[in-house]
LOTOR-94511 format. One record per residue (C-alpha): residue number from 1; residue in three letters; chain; y, x, z. Coordinates in pm, whole numbers. Example, Ala and Ser with C-alpha at 12.3 -4.5 7.8 and 13.67 -1.06 7.14 Angstrom:
2
<r><k>1</k><r>ala</r><c>A</c><y>-450</y><x>1230</x><z>780</z></r>
<r><k>2</k><r>ser</r><c>A</c><y>-106</y><x>1367</x><z>714</z></r>
END
This chain:
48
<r><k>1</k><r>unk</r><c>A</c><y>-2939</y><x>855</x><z>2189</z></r>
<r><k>2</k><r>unk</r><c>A</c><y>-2677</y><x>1114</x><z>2069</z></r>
<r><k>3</k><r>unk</r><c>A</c><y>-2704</y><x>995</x><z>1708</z></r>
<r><k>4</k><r>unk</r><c>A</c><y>-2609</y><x>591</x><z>1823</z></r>
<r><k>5</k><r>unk</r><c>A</c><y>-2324</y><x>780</x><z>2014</z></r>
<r><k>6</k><r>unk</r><c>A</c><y>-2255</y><x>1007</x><z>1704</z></r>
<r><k>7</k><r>unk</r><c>A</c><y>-2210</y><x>665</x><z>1514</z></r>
<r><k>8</k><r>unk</r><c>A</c><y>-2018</y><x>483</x><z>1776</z></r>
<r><k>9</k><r>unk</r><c>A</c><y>-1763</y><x>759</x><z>1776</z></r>
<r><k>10</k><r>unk</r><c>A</c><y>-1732</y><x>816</x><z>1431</z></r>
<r><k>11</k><r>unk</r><c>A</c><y>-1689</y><x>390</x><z>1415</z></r>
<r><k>12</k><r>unk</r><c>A</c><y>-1407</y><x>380</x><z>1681</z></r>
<r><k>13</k><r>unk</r><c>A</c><y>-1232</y><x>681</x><z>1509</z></r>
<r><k>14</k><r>unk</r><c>A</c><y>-1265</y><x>461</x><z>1153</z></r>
<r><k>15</k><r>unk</r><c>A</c><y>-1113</y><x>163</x><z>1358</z></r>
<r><k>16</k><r>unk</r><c>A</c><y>-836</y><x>363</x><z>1473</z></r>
<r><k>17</k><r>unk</r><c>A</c><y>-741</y><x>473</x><z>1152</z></r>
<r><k>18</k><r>unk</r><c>A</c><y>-780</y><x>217</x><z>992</z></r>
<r><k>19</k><r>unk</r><c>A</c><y>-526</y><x>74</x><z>1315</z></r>
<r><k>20</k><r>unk</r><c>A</c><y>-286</y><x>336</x><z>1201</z></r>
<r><k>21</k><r>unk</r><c>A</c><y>-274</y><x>248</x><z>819</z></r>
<r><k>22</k><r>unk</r><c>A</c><y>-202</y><x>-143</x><z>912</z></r>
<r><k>23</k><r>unk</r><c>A</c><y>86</y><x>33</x><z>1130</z></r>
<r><k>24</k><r>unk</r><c>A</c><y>221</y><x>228</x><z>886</z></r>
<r><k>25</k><r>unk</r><c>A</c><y>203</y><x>-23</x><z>578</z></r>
<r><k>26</k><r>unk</r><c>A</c><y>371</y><x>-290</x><z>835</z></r>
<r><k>27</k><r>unk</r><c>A</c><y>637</y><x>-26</x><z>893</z></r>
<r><k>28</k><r>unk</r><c>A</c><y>693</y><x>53</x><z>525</z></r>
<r><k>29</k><r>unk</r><c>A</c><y>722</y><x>-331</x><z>475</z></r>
<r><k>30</k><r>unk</r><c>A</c><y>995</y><x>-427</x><z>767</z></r>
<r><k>31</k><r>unk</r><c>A</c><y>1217</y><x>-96</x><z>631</z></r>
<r><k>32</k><r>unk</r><c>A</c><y>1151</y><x>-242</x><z>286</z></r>
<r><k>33</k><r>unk</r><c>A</c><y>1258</y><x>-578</x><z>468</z></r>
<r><k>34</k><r>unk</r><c>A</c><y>1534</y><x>-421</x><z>619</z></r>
<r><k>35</k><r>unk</r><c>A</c><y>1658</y><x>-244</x><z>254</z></r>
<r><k>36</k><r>unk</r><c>A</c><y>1649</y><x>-582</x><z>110</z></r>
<r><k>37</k><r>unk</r><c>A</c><y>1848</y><x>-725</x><z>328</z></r>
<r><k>38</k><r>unk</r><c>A</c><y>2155</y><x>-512</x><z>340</z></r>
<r><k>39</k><r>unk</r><c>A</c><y>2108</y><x>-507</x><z>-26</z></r>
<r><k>40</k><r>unk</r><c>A</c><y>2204</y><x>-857</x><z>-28</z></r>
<r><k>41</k><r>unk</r><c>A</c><y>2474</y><x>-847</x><z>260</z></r>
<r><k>42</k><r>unk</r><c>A</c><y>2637</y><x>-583</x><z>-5</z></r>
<r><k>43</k><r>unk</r><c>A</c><y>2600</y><x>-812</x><z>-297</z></r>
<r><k>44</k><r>unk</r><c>A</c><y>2723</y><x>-1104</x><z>-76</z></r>
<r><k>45</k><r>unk</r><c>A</c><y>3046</y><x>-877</x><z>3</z></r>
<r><k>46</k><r>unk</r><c>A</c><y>3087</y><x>-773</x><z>-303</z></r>
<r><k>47</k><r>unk</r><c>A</c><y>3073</y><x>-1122</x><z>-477</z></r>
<r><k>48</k><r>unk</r><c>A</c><y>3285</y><x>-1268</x><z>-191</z></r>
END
């Protein structure tokens, strides 16, 4: 019994972090977003 909860706690904290890494790498990727974008806003200005 406490080894199937054992497992079942060391699977939900996996899930979790594995939760937290999609999280962070979706974070990275909208400031990445966001850095492209006023990158081209600046070259749009600049050009215009």
């Amino acid at each position: 019994m406490e080894t199937m909860e054992t497992m079942e706690t060391m699977e939900t904290m996996e899930t979790m972090e594995t939760m937290e890494t999609m999280e962070t790498m979706e974070t990275m990727e909208t400031m990445e977003t966001m850095e492209t974008m006023e990158m081209l806003s600046a070259i749009v200005f600049m050009v215009s």
